[in-house]
DOLO-167528 format. One record per residue (C-alpha): residue in one letter; residue number from 1; y, x, z. Coordinates in nm, 2 decimals, always signed. Layout:
! DOLO-167528
a/NUM/Y/X/Z
...
//
This chain:
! DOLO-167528
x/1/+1.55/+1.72/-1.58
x/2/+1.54/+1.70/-1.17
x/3/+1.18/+1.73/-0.98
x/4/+1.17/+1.54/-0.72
x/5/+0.90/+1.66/-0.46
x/6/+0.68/+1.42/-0.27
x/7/+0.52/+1.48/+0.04
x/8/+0.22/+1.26/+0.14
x/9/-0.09/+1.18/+0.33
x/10/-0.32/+1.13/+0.01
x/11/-0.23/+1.00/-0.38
x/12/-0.53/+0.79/-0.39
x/13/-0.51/+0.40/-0.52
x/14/-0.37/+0.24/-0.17
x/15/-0.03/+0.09/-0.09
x/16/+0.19/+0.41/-0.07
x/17/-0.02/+0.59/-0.35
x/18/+0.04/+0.27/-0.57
x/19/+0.40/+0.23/-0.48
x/20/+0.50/+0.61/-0.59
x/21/+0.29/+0.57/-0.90
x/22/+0.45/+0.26/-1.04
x/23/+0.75/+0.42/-1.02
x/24/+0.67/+0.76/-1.18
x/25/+0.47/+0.54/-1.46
x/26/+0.83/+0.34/-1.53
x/27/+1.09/+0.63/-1.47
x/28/+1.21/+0.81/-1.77
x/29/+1.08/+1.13/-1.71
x/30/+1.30/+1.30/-1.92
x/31/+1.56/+1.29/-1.69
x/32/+1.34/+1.29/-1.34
x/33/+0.97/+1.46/-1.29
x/34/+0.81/+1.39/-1.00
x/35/+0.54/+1.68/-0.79
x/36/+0.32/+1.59/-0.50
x/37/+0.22/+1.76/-0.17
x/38/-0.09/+1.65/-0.07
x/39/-0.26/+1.68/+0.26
x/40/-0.58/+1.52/+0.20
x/41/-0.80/+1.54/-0.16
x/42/-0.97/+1.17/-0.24
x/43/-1.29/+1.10/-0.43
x/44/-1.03/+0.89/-0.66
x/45/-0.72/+0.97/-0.67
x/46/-0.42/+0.95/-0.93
x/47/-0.47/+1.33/-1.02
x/48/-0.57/+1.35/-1.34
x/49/-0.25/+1.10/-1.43
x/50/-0.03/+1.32/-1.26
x/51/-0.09/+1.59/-1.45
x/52/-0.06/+1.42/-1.74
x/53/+0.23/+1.31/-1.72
x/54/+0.34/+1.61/-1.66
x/55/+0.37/+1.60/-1.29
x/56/+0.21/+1.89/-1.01
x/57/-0.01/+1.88/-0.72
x/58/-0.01/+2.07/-0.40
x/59/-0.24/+2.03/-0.16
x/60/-0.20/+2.19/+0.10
x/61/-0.36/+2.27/+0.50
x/62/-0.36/+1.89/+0.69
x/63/-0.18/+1.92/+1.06
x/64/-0.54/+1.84/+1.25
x/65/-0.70/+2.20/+1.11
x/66/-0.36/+2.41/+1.15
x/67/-0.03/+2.25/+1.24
x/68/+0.12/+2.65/+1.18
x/69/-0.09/+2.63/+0.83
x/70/+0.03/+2.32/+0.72
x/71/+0.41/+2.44/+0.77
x/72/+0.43/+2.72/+0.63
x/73/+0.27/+2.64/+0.37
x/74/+0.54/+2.32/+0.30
x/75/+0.77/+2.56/+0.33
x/76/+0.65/+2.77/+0.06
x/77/+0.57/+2.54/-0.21
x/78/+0.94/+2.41/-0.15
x/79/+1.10/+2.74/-0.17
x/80/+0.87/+2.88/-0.45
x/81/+0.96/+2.54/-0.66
x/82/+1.33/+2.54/-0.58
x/83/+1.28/+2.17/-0.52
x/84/+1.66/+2.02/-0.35
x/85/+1.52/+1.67/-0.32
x/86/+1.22/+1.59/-0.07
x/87/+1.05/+1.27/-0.04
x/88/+0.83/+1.20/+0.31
x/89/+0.62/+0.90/+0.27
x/90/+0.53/+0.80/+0.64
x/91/+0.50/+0.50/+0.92
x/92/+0.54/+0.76/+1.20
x/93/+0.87/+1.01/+1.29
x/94/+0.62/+1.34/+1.31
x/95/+0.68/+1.39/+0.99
x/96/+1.01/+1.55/+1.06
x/97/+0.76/+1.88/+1.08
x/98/+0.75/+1.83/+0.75
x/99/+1.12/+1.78/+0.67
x/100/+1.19/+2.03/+0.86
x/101/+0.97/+2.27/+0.70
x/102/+1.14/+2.14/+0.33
x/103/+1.48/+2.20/+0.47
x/104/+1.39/+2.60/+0.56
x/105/+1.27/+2.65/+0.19
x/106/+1.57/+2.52/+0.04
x/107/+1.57/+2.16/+0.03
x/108/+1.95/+1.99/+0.06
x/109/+1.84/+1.61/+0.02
x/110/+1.58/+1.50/+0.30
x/111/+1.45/+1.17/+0.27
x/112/+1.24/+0.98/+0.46
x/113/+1.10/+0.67/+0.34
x/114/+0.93/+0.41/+0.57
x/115/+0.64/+0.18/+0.45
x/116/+0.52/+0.01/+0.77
x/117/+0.67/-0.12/+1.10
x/118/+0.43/-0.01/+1.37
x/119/+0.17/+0.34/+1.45
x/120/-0.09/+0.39/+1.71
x/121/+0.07/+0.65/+1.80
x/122/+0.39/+0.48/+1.97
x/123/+0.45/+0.76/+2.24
x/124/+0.48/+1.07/+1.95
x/125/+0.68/+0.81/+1.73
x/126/+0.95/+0.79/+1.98
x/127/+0.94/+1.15/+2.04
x/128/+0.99/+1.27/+1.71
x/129/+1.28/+1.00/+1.57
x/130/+1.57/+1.16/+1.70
x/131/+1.41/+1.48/+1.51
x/132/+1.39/+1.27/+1.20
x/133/+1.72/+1.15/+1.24
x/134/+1.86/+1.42/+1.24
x/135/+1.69/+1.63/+0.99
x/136/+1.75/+1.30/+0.69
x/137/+2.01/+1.35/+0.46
x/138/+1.91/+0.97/+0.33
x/139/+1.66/+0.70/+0.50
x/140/+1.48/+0.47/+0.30
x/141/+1.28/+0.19/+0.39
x/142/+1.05/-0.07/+0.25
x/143/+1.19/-0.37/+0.44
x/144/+1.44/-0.43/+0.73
x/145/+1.16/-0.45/+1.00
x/146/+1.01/-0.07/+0.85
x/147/+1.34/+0.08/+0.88
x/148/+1.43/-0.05/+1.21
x/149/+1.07/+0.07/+1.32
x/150/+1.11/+0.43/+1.19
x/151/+1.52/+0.48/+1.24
x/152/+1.60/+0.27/+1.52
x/153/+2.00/+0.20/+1.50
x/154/+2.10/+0.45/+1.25
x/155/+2.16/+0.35/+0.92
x/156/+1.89/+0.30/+0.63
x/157/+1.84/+0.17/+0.28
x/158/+1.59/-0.11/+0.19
x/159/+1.37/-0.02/-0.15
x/160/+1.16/-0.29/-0.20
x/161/+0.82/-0.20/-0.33
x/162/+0.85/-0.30/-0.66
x/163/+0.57/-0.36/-0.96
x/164/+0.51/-0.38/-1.32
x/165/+0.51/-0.76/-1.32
x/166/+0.31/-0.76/-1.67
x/167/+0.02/-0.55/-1.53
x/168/-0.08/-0.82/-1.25
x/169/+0.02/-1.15/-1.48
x/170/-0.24/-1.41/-1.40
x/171/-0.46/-1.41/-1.74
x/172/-0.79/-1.60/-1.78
x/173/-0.95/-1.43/-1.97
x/174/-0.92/-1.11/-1.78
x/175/-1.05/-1.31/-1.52
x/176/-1.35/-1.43/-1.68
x/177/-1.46/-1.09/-1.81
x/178/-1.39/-0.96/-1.47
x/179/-1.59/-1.22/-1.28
x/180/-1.90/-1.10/-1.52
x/181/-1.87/-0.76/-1.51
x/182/-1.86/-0.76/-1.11
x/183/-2.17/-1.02/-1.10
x/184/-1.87/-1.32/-0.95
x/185/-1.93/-1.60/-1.17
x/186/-2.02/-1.90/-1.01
x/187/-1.93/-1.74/-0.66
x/188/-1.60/-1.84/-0.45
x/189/-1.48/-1.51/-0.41
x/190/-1.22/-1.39/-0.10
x/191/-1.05/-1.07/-0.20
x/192/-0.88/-0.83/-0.04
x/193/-0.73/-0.47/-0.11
x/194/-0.66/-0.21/+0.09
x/195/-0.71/+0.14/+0.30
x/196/-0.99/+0.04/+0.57
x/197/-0.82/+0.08/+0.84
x/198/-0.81/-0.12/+1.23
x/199/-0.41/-0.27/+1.15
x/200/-0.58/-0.43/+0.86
x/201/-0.82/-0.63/+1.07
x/202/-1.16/-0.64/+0.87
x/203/-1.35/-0.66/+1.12
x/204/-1.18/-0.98/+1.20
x/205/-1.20/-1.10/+0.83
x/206/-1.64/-1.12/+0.86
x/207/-1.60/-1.30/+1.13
x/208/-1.42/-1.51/+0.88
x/209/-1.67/-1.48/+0.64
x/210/-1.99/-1.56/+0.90
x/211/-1.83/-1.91/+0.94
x/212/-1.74/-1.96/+0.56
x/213/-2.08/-1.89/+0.44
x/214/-2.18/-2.19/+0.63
x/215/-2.03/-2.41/+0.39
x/216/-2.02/-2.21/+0.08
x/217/-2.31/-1.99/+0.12
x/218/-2.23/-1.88/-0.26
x/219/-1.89/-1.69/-0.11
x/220/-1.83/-1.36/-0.15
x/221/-1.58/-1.15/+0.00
x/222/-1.50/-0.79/-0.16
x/223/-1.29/-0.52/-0.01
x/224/-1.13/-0.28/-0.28
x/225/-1.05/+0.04/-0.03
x/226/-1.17/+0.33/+0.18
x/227/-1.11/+0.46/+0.55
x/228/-1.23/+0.52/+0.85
x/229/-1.34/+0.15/+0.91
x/230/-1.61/+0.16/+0.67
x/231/-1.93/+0.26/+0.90
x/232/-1.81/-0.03/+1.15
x/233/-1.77/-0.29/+0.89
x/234/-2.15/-0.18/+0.74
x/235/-2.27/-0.23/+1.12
x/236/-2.08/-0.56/+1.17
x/237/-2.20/-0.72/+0.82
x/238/-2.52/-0.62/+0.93
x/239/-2.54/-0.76/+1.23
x/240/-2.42/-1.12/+1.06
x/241/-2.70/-1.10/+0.79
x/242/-2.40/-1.08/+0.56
x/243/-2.51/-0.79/+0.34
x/244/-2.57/-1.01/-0.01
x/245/-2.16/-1.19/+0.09
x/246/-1.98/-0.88/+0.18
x/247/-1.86/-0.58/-0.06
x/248/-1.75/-0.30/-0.04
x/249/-1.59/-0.15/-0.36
x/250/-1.44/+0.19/-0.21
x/251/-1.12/+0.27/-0.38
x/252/-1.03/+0.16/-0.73
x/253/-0.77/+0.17/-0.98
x/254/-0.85/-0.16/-1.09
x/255/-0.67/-0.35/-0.92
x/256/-0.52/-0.55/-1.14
x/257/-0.84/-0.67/-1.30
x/258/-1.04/-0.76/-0.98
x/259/-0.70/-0.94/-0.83
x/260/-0.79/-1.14/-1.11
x/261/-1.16/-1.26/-0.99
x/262/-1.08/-1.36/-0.70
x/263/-0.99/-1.71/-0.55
x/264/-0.82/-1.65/-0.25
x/265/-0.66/-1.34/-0.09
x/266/-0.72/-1.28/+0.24
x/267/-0.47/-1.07/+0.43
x/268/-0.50/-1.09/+0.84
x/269/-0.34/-0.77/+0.94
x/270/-0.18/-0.72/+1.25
x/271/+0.13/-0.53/+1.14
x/272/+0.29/-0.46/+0.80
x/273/+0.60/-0.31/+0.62
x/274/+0.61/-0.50/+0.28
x/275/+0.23/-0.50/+0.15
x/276/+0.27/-0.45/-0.25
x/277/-0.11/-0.58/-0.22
x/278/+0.03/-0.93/-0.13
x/279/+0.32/-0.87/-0.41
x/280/+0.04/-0.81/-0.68
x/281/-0.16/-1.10/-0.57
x/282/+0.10/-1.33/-0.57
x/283/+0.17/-1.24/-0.90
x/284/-0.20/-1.30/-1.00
x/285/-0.11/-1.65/-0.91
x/286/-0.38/-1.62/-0.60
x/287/-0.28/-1.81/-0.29
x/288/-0.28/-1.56/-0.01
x/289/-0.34/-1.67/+0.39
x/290/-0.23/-1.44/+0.57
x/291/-0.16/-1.34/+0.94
x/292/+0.19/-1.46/+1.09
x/293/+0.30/-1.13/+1.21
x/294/+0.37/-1.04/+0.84
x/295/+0.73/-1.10/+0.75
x/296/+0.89/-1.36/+0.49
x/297/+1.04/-1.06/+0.28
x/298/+0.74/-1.03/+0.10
x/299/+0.72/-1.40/-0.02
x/300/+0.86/-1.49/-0.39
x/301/+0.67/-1.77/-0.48
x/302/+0.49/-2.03/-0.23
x/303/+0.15/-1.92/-0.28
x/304/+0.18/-1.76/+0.09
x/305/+0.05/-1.93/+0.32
x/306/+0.01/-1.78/+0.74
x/307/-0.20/-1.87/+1.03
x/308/-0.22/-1.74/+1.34
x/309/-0.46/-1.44/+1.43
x/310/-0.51/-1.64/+1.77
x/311/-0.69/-1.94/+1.54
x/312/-1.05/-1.94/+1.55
x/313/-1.22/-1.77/+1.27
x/314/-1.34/-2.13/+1.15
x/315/-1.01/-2.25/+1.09
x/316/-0.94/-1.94/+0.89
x/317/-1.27/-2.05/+0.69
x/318/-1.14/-2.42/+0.67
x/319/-0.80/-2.26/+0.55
x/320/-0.97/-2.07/+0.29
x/321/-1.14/-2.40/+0.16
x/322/-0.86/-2.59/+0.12
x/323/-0.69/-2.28/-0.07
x/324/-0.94/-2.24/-0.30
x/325/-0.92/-2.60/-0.42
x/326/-0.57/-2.55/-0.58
x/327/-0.53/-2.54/-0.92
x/328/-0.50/-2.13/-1.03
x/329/-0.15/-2.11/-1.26
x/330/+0.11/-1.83/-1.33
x/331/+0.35/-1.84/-1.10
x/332/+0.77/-1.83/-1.21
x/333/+0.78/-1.47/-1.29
x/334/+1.18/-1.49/-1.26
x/335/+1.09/-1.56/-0.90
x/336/+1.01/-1.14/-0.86
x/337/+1.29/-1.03/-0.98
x/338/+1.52/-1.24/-0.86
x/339/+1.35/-1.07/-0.53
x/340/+1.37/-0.74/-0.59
x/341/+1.00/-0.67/-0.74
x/342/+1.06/-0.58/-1.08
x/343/+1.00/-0.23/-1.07
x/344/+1.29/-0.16/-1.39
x/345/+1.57/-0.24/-1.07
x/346/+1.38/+0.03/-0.86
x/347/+1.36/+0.29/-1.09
x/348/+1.72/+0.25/-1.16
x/349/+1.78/+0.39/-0.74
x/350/+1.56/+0.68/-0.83
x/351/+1.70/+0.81/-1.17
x/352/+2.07/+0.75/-0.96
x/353/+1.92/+0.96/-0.73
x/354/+1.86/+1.24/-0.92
x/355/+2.25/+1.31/-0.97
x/356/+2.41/+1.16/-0.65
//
């Protein structure tokens, strides 16, 4: 049996937490176990499901309290484990520290693994690539447009983020029970999921919401997710008189369930890799209006449907109307896999990986 170690911001329930767990959840750990290094400890996280199933956390000094900390200490847990293969989950190239750190305990396969196409930080991005570039033995990315952002010209490999298509299956009665337990029914509801963060553009979204309410004063909009976005949303919906229309869930693992309750999935962000969250939704059979910026690879069924982020909030709210009118069916399910979002064909990679 091979451990695999994975190095990561946090292994709470948001797009990169989510992608590594379906894996682990589907691989057959007999042959390949996966650990964690963590940087940063969540109210909810996947810990507890970790362990169980056998896997090991590490959490160790984050960069902003002591960059020195933070590498040696990577260093250690690599060399103490004897771990060869070294996962970096990232959008930016700094995390060659971190590789770097893996490849002076004793790690011989570096990989990074891109998930978006675009950082805040552009300036230390271009710094750092050549670092990263040099330091990966392998470089994987979540779409074309991520592995291009993170690797420039050098060469990468696309692993689509995949899901268990049965877990997100658009069920009716899931929805109904869901709807009651969350105090939905009778309410249009707007969903969306994800880390509360400025690329995701909530802010935006209430503005959104201020003009839908107008028409459907019974509309709800619920954000599953946590971040650093939080106290400005509260101010914002606030300032709208939106406070009995707008929720905010913090992070769940329940995905699944409230993808369910909702009618529409809202999903303006300004930049993306390949959002799983629009993956699951689809699946749900939700139609999703999203921002333009977001690439086509992420579409297998038609349920996706863009607008511009320079449209008036009103015509998002129109948008969102019409959406919500269609008839809510399971999708083609074939349609996934035919894509590349069955996780069973993802899976396969990593247990290949394990003895490459």
């Amino acid at each position: 049996m091979v451990r695999m170690l994975h190095i990561v911001g946090s292994m709470s329930p948001s797009g990169i937490g989510n992608f590594i767990m379906n894996v682990y959840r589907n691989i057959d750990r007999k042959k390949v176990q996966f650990d964690f290094i963590v940087h940063e400890h969540r109210d909810v996280s996947f810990d507890e499901e970790i362990e169980a199933l056998g896997g090991r956390l590490f959490y160790v000094t984050r960069k902003a309290v002591s960059p020195q900390r933070n590498f040696c200490e990577i260093r250690s847990v690599v060399k103490k484990g004897r771990y060869k293969i070294v996962f970096r989950h990232t959008d930016i190239s700094t995390v060659a520290l971190d590789l770097l750190a893996a490849k002076l305990g004793g790690a011989t396969t570096l990989i990074a693994h891109s998930h978006s196409t675009s950082t805040p930080n552009i300036r230390m991005h271009k710094l750092f690539q050549p670092m990263l570039n040099m330091l990966c033995t392998k470089r994987f990315a979540c779409s074309d447009a991520a592995g291009k952002w993170l690797y420039g010209d050098k060469p990468y490999e696309v692993i689509i983020n995949a899901i268990r298509l049965d877990d997100f299956a658009y069920d009716e009665i899931k929805r109904k029970k869901t709807r009651r337990r969350e105090g939905l029914d009778g309410s249009l509801v707007i969903g969306h999921v994800g880390n509360l963060l400025p690329v995701k553009n909530h802010l935006f979204m209430l503005d959104i919401m201020a003009e839908l309410v107008k028409k459907r004063p019974d509309a709800k909009l619920i954000f599953a997710g946590d971040g650093v976005m939080r106290g400005p949303i509260e101010e914002k919906r606030k300032a709208l008189g939106l406070e009995e229309n707008v929720r905010l869930l913090g992070v769940r693992t329940d995905t699944a369930a409230l993808l369910q309750a909702m009618d529409v999935f809202l999903f303006p962000s300004r930049y993306e890799g390949l959002p799983i969250a629009m993956v699951e939704a689809q699946c749900a059979g939700l139609p999703n209006l999203v921002s333009d910026v977001i690439r086509t690879d992420v579409d297998a069924t038609d349920l996706v449907h863009r607008m511009s982020l320079n449209r008036p909030a009103a015509e998002w709210a129109e948008e969102i109307l019409a959406l919500a009118q269609e008839k809510r069916s399971a999708p083609d399910y074939r349609l996934f896999a035919q894509k590349g979002f069955d996780i069973r064909e993802m899976v396969k990679r990593y247990e290949e990986l394990a003895y490459e």
